[in-house]
N, C-alpha and C positions, 0 to 999 in steps of 0.2 A: 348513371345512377337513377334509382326511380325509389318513388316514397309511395307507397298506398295503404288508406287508413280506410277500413272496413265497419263501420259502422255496424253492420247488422251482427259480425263476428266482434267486434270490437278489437280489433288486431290492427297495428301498426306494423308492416312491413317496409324494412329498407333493402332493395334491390341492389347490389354494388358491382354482380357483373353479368354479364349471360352464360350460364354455364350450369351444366347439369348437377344437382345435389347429390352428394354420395352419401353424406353423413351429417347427424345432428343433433348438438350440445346442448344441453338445456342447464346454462350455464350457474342459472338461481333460478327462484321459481317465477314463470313468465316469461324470460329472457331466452331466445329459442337463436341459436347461431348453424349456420348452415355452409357444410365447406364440399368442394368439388375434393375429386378424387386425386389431386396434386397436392389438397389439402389449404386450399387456398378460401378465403370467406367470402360466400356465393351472396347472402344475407343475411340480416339482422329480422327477427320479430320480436315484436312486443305483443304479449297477451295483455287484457284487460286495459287496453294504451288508457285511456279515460281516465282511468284511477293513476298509471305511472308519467305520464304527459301531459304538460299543462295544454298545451290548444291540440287535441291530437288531428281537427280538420284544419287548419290551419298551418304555414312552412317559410318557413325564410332562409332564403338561401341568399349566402355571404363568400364571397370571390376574394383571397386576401391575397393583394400584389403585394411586392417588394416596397412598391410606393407604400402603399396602408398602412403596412407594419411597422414604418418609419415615423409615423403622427402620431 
């Protein structure tokens, strides 16, 4: 998975696999979903991210094991 936030575009892109885009949903308005030809979801974009995400240059990523979700 890969995250890239475009400042100049203002667009928030979330990568989820590598695979060719067949087709794509623009599920509300900004909200751009992107599916391979299995129909499987290739990526997420966000237009205007700035205004829909609070740190749009900034990311945290969170790992939840079996342990975690136990505390």
């Amino acid at each position: 998975m890969k995250v890239i936030f475009d400042p100049e575009t203002d667009t928030l892109s979330i990568i989820l696999r590598d695979a060719k885009i067949s087709e794509s949903d623009e599920v509300r308005d900004g909200l751009i979903i992107d599916y391979s030809k299995e129909g499987k979801i290739v990526s997420i974009e966000i237009i205007d991210a700035s205004e829909q995400v609070a740190e749009p240059q900034g990311i945290l990523y969170e790992l939840k094991t079996k342990e975690s979700s136990l505390v």
